[in-house]
DRENPA-3360 file (N, C-alpha, C; in nm, 2 decimals, always signed):
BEGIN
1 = XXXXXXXX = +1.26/+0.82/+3.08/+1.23/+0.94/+3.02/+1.10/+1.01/+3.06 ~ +1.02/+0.92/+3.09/+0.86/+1.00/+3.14/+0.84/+1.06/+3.30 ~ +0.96/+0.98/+3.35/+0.96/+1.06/+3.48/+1.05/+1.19/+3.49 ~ +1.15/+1.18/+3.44/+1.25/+1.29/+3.35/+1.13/+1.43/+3.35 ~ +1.04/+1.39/+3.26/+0.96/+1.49/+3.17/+0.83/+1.51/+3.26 ~ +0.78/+1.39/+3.36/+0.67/+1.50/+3.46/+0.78/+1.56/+3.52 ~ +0.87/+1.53/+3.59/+0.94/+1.60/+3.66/+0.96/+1.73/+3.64 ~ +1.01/+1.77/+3.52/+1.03/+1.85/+3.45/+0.88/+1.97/+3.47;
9 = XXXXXXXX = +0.78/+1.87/+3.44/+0.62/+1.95/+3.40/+0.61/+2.00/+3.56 ~ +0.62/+1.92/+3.65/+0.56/+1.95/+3.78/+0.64/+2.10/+3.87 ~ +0.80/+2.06/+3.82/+0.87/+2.21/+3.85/+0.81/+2.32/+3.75 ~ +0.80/+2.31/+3.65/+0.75/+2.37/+3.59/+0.60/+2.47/+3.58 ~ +0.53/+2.39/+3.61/+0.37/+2.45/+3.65/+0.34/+2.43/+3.80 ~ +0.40/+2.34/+3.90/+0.29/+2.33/+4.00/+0.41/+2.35/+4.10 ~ +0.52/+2.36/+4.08/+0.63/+2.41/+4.22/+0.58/+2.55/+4.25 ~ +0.64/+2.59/+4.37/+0.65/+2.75/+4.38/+0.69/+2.78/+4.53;
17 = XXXXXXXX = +0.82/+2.86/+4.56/+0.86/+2.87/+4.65/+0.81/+3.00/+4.70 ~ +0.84/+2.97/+4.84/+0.83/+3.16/+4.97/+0.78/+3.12/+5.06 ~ +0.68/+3.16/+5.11/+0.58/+3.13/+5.24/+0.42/+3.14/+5.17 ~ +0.36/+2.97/+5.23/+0.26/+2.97/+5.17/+0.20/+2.89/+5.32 ~ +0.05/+2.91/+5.31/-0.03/+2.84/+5.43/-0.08/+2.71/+5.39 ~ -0.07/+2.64/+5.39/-0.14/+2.51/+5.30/-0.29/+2.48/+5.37 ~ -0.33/+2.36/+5.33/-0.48/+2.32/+5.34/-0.47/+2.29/+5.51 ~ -0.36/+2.22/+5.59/-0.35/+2.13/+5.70/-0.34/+2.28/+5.77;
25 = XXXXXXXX = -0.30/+2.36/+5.78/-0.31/+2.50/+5.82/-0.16/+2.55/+5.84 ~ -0.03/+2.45/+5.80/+0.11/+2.45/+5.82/+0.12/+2.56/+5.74 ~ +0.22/+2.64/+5.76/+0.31/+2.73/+5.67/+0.45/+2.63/+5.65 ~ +0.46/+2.67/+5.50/+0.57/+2.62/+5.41/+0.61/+2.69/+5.36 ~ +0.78/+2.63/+5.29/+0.86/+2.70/+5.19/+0.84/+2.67/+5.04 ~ +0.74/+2.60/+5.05/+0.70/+2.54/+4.90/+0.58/+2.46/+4.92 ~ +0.50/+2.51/+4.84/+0.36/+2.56/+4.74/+0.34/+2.44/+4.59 ~ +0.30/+2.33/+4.63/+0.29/+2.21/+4.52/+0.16/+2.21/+4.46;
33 = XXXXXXXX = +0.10/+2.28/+4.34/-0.03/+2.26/+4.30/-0.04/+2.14/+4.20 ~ -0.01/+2.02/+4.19/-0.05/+1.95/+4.12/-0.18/+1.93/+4.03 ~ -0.29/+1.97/+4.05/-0.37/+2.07/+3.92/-0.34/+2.10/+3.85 ~ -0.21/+2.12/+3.84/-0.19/+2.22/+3.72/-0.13/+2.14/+3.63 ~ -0.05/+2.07/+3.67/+0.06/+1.95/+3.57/-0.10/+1.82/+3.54 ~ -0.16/+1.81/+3.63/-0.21/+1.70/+3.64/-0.39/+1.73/+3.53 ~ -0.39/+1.86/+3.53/-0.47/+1.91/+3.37/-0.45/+1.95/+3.23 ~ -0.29/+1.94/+3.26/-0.25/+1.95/+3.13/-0.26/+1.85/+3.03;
41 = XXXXXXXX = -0.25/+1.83/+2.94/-0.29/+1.71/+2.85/-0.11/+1.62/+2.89 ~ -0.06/+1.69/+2.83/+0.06/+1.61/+2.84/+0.15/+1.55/+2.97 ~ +0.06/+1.62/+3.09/+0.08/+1.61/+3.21/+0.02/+1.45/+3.22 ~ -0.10/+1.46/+3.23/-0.23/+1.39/+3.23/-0.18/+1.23/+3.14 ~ -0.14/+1.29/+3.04/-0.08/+1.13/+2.99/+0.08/+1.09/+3.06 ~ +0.19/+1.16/+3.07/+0.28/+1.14/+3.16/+0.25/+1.07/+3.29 ~ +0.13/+1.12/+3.36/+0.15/+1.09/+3.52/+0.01/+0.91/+3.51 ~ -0.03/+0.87/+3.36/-0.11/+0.80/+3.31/+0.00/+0.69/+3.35;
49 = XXXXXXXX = +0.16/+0.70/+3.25/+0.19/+0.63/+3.22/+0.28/+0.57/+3.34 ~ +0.32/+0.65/+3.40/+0.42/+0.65/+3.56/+0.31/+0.53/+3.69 ~ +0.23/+0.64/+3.67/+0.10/+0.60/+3.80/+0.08/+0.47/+3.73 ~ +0.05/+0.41/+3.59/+0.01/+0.28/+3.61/+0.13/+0.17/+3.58 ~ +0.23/+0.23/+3.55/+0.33/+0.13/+3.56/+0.37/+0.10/+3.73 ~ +0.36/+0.23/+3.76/+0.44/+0.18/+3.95/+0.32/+0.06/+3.96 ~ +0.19/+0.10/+3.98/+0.04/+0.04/+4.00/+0.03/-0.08/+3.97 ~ +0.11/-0.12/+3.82/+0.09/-0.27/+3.79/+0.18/-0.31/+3.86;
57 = XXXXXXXX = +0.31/-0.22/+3.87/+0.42/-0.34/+3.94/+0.40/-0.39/+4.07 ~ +0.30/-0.27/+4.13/+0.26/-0.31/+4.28/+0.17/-0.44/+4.34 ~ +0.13/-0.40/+4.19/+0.01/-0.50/+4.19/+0.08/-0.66/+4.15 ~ +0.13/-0.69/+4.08/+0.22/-0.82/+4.02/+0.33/-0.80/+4.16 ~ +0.37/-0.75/+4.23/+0.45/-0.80/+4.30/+0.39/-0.85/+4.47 ~ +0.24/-0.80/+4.49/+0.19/-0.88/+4.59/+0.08/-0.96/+4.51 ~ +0.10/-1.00/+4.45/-0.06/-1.10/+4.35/-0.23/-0.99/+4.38 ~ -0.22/-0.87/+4.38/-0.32/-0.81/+4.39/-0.44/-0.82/+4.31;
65 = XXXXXXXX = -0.57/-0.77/+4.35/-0.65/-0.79/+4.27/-0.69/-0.69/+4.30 ~ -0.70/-0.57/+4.20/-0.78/-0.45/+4.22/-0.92/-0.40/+4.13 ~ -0.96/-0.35/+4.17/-1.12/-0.33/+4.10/-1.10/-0.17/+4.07 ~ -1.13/-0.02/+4.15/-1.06/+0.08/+4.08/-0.98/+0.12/+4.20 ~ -0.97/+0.23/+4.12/-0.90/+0.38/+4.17/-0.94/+0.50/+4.18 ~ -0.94/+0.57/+4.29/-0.99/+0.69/+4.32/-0.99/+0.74/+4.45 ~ -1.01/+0.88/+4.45/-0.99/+0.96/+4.59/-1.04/+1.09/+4.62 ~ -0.95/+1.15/+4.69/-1.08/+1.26/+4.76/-1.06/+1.34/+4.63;
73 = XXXXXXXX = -1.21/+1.42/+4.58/-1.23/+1.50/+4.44/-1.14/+1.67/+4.51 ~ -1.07/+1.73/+4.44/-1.05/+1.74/+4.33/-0.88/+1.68/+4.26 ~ -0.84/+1.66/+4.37/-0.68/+1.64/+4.34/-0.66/+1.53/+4.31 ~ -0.78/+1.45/+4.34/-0.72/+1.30/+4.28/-0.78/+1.27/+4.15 ~ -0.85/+1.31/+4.14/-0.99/+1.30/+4.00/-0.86/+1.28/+3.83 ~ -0.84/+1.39/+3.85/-0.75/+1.39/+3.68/-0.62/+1.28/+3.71 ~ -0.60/+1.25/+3.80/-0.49/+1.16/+3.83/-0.54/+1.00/+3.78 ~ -0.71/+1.01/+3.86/-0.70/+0.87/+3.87/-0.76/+0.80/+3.73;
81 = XXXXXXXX = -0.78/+0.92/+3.65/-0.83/+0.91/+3.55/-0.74/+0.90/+3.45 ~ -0.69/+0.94/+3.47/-0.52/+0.92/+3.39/-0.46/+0.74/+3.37 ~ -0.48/+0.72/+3.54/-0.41/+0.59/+3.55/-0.53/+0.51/+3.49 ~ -0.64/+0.55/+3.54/-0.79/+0.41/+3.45/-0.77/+0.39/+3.35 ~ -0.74/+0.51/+3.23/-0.74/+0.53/+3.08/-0.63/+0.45/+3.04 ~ -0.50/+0.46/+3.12/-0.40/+0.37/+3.07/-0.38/+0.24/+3.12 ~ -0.46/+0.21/+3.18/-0.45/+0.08/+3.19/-0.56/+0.01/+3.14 ~ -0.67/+0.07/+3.14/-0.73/+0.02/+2.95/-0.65/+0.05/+2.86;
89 = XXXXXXXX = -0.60/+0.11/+2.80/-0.54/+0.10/+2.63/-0.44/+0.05/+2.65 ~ -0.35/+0.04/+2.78/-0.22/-0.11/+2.78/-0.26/-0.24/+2.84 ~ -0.34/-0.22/+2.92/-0.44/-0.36/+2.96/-0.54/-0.41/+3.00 ~ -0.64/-0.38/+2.87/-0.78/-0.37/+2.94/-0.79/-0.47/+3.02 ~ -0.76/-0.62/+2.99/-0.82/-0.72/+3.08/-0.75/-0.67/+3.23 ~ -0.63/-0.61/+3.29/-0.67/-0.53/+3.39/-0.73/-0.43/+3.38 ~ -0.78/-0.35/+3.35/-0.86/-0.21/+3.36/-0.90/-0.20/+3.51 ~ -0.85/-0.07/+3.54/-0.94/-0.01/+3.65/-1.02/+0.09/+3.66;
97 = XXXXXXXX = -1.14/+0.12/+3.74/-1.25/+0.12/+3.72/-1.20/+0.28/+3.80 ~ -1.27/+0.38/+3.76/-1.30/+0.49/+3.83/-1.35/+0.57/+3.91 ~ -1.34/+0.64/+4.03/-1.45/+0.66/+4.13/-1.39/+0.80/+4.17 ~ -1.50/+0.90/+4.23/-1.38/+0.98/+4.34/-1.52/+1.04/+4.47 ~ -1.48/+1.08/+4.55/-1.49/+1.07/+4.66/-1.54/+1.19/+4.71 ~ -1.66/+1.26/+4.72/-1.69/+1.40/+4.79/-1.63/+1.42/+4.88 ~ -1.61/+1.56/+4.91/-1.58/+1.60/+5.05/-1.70/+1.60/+5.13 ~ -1.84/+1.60/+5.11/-1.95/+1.56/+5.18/-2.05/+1.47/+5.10;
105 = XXXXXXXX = -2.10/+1.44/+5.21/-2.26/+1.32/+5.12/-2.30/+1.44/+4.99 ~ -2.37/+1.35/+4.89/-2.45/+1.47/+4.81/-2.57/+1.53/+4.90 ~ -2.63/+1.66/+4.91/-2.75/+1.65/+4.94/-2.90/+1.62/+4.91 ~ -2.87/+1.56/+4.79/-3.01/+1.51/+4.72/-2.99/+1.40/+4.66 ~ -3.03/+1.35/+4.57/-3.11/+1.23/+4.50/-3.03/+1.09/+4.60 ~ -2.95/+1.05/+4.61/-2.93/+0.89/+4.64/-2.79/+0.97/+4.77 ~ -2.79/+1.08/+4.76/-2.70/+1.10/+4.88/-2.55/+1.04/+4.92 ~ -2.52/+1.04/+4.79/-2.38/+0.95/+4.79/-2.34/+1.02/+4.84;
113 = XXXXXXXX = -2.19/+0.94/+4.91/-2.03/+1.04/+4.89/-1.92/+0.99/+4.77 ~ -1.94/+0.86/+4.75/-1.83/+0.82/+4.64/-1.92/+0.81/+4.49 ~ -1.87/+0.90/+4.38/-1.95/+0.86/+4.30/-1.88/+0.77/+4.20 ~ -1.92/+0.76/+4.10/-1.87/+0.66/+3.99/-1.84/+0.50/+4.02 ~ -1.72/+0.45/+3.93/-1.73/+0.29/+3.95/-1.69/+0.26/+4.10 ~ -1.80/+0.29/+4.20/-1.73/+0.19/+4.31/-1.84/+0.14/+4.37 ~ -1.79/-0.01/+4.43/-1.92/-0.03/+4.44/-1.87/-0.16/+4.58 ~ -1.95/-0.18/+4.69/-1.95/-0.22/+4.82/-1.88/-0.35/+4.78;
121 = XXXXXXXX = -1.76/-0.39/+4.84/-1.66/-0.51/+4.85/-1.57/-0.52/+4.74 ~ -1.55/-0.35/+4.63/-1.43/-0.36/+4.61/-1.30/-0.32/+4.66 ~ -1.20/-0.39/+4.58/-1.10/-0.34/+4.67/-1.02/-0.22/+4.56 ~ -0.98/-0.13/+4.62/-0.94/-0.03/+4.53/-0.76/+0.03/+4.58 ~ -0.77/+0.13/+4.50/-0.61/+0.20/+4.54/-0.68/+0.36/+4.54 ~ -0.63/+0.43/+4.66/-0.69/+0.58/+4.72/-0.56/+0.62/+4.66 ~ -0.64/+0.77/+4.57/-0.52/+0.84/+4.52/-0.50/+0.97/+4.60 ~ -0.37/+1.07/+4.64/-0.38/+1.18/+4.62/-0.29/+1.22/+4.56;
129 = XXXXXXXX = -0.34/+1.38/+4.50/-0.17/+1.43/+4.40/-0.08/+1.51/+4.53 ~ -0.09/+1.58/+4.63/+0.02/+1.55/+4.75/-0.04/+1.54/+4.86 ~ +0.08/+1.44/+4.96/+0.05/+1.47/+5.10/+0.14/+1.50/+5.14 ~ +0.09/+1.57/+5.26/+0.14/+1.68/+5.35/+0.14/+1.60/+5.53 ~ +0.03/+1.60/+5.56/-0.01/+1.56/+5.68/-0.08/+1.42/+5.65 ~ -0.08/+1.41/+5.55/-0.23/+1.24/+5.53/-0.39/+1.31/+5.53 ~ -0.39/+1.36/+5.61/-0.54/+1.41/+5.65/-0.67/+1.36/+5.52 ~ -0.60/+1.48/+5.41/-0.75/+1.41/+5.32/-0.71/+1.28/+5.23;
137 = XXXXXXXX = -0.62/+1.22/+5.24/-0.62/+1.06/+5.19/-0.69/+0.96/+5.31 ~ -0.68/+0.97/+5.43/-0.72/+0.94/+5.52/-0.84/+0.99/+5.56 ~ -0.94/+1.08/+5.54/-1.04/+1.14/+5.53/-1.13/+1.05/+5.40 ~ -1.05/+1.02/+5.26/-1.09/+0.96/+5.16/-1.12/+0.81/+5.20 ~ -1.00/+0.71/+5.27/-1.01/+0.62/+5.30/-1.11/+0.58/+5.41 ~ -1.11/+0.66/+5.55/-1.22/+0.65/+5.59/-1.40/+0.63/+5.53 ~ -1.40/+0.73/+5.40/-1.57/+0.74/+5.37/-1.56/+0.57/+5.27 ~ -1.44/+0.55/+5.21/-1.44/+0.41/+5.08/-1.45/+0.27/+5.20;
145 = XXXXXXXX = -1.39/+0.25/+5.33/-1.42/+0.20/+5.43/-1.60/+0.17/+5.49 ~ -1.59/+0.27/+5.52/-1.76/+0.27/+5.55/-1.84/+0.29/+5.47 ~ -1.80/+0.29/+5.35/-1.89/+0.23/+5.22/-1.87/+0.09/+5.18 ~ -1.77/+0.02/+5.22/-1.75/-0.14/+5.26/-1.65/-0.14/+5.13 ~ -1.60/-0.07/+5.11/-1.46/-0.10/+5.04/-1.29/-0.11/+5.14 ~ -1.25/-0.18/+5.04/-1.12/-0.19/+5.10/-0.97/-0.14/+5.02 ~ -0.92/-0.10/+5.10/-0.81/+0.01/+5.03/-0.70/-0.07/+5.03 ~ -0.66/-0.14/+4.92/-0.53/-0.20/+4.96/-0.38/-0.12/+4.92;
153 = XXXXXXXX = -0.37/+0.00/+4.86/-0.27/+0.12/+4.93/-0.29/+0.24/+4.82 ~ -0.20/+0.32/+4.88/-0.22/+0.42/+4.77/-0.12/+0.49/+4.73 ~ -0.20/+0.57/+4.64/-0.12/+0.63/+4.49/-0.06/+0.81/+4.53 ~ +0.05/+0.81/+4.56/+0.05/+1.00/+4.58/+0.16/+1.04/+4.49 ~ +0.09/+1.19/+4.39/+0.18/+1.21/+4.31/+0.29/+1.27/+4.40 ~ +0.30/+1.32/+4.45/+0.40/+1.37/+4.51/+0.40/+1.37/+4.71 ~ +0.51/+1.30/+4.74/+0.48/+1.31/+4.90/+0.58/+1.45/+4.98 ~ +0.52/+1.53/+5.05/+0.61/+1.62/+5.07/+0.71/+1.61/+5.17;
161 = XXXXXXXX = +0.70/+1.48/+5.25/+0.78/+1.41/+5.38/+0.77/+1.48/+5.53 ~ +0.66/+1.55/+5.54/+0.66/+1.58/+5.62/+0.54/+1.53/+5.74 ~ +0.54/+1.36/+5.72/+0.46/+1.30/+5.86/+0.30/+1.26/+5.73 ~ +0.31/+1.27/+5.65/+0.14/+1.23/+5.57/+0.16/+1.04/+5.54 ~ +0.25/+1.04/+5.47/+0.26/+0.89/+5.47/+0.30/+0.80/+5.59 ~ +0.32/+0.88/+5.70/+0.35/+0.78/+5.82/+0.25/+0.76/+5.90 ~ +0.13/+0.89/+5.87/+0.02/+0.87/+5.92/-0.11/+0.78/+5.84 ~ -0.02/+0.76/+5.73/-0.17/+0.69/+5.64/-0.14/+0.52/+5.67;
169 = XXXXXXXX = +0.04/+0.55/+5.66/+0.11/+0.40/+5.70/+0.06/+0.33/+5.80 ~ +0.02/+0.39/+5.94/+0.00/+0.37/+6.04/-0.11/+0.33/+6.04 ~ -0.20/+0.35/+5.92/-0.38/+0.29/+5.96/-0.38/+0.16/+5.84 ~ -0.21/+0.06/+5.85/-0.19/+0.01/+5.75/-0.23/+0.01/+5.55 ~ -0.19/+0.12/+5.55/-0.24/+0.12/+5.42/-0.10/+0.13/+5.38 ~ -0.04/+0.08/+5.28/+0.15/+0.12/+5.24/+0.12/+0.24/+5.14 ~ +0.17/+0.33/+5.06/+0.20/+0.46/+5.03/+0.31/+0.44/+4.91 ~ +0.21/+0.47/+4.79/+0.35/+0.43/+4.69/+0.32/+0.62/+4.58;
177 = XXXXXXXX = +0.45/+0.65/+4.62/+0.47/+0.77/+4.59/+0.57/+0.82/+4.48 ~ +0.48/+0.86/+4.33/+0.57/+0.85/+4.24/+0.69/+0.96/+4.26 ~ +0.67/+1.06/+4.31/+0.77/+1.16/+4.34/+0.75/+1.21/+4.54 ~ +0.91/+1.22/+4.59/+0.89/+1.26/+4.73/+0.90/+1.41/+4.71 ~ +0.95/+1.52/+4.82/+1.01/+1.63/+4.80/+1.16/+1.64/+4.76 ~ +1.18/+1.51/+4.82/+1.36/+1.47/+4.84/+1.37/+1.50/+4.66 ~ +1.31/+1.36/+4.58/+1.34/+1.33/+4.44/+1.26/+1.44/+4.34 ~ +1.21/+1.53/+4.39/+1.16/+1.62/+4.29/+1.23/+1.73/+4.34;
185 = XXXX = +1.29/+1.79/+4.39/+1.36/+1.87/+4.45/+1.51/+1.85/+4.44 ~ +1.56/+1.76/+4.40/+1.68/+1.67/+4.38/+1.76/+1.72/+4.53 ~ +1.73/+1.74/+4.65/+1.76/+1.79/+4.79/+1.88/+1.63/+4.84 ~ +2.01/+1.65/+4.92/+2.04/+1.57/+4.96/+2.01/+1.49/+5.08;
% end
């Protein structure tokens, strides 16, 4: 029923067809703003409960041990915060810890790039709400790397199938994607 009902939320607020230019510079036939479903309250607890069920299962089915979650700000921020919240109030003794990721160092005081719970030799799960090309999940993974974290895979609310997960796949990271274009699009 809760995937039923983001499903529902994501056609609803964050689909949109025609000709649009995306971030990677491609033109498309569809325009995915995940911001929109993923600040709605009811969105926000929906994609809580999805993201941390796939998350645990991923996690119980390789013996993982993860510390948090997080990714490049702003598309992953309300996501990953979603999944941290629910996996404190269904299992805190897992709880994951929350972090996200500038697009640059700060310029001042301690000059981070990742701020919040992360902290050098954890191992985490990189979120984004879609890929297209990989670019800024792989842009994310890069800075959580050379901050001496280790990515053991990640979280995309939606994958559009057009080469982003084959390129994140390829820097071994696996790609667990609650919605593709195919299944949110119901496309054959």
């Amino acid at each position: 029923m809760s995937a039923a009902a983001l499903k529902s939320l994501l056609l609803e607020k964050s689909v949109r067809t025609g000709t649009f230019t995306l971030a990677s510079g491609k033109e498309s036939d569809l325009y995915i703003d995940c911001r929109v479903t993923a600040l709605d309250p009811f969105g926000a607890n929906l994609i809580g409960e999805l993201g941390w069920a796939a998350v645990r299962e991923r996690i119980a089915a390789e013996g993982l041990k993860i510390d948090a979650i997080g990714g490049m700000t702003l598309g992953a921020d309300p996501i990953s915060l979603a999944v941290g919240m629910t996996s404190a109030k269904q299992h805190p003794d897992e709880a994951l810890q929350v972090f996200t990721v500038r697009k640059e160092p700060k310029g001042h005081g301690r000059g981070k790039q990742i701020e919040g719970n992360f902290k050098e030799g954890s191992t985490v799960i990189v979120v984004d709400d879609v890929i297209t090309t990989g670019g800024s999940t792989i842009k994310a993974i890069d800075v959580i790397e050379r901050e001496g974290g280790k990515v053991a895979f990640a979280l995309v609310l939606v994958d559009r199938q057009e080469g982003g997960r084959e390129a994140i796949e390829a820097r071994g990271i696996p790609v667990l994607p609650l919605f593709t274009r195919k299944t949110l699009l119901d496309e054959a």
